[in-house]
Residue, then its C-alpha position, 0 to 999 in steps of 0.5 A: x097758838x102755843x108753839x110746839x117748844x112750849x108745848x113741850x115744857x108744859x108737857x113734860x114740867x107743868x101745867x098751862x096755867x102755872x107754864x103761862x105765869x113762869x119764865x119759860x116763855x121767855x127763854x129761846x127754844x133751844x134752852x127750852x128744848x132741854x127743859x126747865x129743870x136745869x134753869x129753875x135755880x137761876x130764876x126768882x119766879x112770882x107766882x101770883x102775879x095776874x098776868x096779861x090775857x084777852x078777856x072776854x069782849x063784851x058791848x059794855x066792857x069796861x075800859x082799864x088802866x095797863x101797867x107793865x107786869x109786876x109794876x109797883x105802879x098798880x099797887x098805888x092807882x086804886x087809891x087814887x083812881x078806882x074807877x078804871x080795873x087795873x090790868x097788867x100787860x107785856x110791853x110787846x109791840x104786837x100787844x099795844x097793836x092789838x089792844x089799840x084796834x080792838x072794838x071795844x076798846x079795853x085799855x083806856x091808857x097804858x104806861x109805856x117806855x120812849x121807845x114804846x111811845x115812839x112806835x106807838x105814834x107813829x103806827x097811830x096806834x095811840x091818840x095825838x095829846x096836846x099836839x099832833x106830835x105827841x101822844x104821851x102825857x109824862x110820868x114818873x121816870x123808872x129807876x134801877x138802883x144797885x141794892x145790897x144786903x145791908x145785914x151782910x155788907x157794912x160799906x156802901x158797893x158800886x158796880x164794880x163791887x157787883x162784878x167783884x165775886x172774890x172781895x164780896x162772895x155771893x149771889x147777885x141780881x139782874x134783869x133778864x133783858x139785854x135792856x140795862x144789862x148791857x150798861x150795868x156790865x160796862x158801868x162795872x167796867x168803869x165806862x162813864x155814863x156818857x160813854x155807854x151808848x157811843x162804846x155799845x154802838x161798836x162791835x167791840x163794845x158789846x163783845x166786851x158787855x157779853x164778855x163781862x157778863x160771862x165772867x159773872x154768869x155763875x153768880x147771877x140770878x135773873x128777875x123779869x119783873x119788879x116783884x121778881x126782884x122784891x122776893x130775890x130782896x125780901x127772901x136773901x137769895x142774893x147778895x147784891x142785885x139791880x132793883x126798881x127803886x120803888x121795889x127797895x123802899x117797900x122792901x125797906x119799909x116791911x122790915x118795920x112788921x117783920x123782923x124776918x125781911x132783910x133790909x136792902x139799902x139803894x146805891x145813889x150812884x150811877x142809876x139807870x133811869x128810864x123814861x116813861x109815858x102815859x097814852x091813850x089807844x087810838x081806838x078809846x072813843x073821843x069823848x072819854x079822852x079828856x077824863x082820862x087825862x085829868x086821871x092819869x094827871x091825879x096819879x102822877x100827883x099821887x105817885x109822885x107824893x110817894x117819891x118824895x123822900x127819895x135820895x137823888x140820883x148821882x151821876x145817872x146814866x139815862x137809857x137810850x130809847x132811840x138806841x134800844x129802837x134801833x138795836x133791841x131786837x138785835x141785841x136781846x136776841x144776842x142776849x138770849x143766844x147767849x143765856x142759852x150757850x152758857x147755861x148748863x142743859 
């Protein structure tokens, strides 16, 4: 059911519809209550994006194939697996709990993070694979780069570029999660890879994230999804931002059919990877296991031919899923308590 706050928005700005596909349900009640036309211009918003939603049960649905929204992942599998629909989902866990219990079942499989793979198994919401402890297959780990502006910025930045608004004046991107906002904010600060996670695991730690954060705050523009950050790219509207890395090669690679998309380069230093997984729900009947597995098993070939070009990595930083288990919900509740003080009403 639609909470009153988002009722309200939807009252008072837009349509269910449109309201439903925009960022207003993921910002906290109190920025909410003041409306969304004070917020819009700290937003890139993808329209056209097919969200998540429940359809209609039926004896003989077809079972799909779930990637997170906006995922660049969707756009490679009809090539390679078009058997399966391709459906979008939210990474929430009451999402995987819900379609994991369904009868029939409707996800055949779903991309998920470590964290995600984690609870998943343990609440036996996902088929065991291979052995009784694991329920995931692996895939091609996500990676976030710092991007920039090559037509406005001649040198290569870092992160301490990012946060350098008097040396190199303009708008920067960041994803509007807690998740890898906080590390890029201590990367900037110049903590060693290896030192994020134990300096985030103190009070002072994430007092000095938020703190960094609020000095860049004016500049930044928020993405949720990596089409979000495919348009802050491909329309100029920031100088510098944090993007999947799959998102800055296509950019690059429409710049060849249209002189009019700026080129955004990928920083090699200092990415975030994330792994990822592919799983089964626990709900998918035994018998459709195996041929799903040996699909998920044709993507990876597929998606990682499409990588191959792809410059290494220097001095990565691997996200934490056992810390974001244990911490999320405390620290992107503290994210969104302070989105909402520090933006105008």
């Amino acid at each position: 059911m639609m909470s009153a706050v988002v009722k309200k928005c939807v009252g008072r700005f837009l349509s269910p519809s449109l309201c439903a596909a925009l960022v207003c349900t993921a910002l906290p009640p109190h920025v909410l209550a003041h409306g969304m036309s004070h917020h819009k211009r700290h937003f890139i918003v993808a329209h056209n994006r097919t969200r998540l939603h429940t359809p209609q049960i039926t004896k003989s649905a077809q079972l799909s194939i779930a990637v997170p929204e906006g995922s660049l992942v969707a756009d490679a599998l009809p090539t390679t697996i078009n058997t399966y629909p391709i459906r979008e989902w939210d990474g929430q866990d009451d999402t995987l709990q819900k379609f994991s219990q369904m009868s029939p079942a409707l996800w055949g499989a779903l991309l998920i993070n470590g964290s995600q793979l984690e609870t998943g198994c343990l609440q036996h919401w996902l088929h065991s694979l291979d052995a009784p402890a694991s329920c995931g297959i692996p895939a091609t780990p996500g990676t976030l780069a710092l991007a920039w502006d090559r037509s406005r910025l001649t040198t290569a930045p870092d992160w301490q570029d990012f946060w350098d608004i008097a040396r190199q004046p303009g708008r920067r991107g960041l994803h509007f999660s807690a998740r890898t906002t906080l590390e890029i904010a201590l990367l900037a600060d110049g903590v060693a890879p290896e030192n994020i996670y134990s300096t985030l695991s103190t009070p002072t730690g994430v007092e000095h994230a938020f703190h960094r954060l609020d000095l860049l705050r004016p500049y930044i523009i928020w993405w949720r999804t990596p089409d979000d950050a495919r348009q802050i790219m491909q329309q100029r509207s920031a100088l510098m931002t944090s993007a999947p890395l799959e998102e800055i090669s296509l950019v690059n690679k429409k710049k060849s059919l249209a002189s009019n998309v700026s080129t955004f380069e990928a920083q090699t230093n200092h990415r975030l990877i994330t792994s990822l997984f592919w799983a089964i729900p626990q709900n998918v009947p035994n018998d459709k296991t195996l041929n799903l597995i040996a699909a998920l098993k044709n993507i990876q070939n597929t998606y990682q031919d499409r990588l191959k070009t792809t410059e290494p990595s220097q001095n990565p930083l691997n996200i934490d899923d056992e810390f974001w288990k244990i911490k999320g919900p405390e620290l992107e509740q503290r994210f969104l308590d302070w989105f909402g003080r520090n933006t105008p009403r």
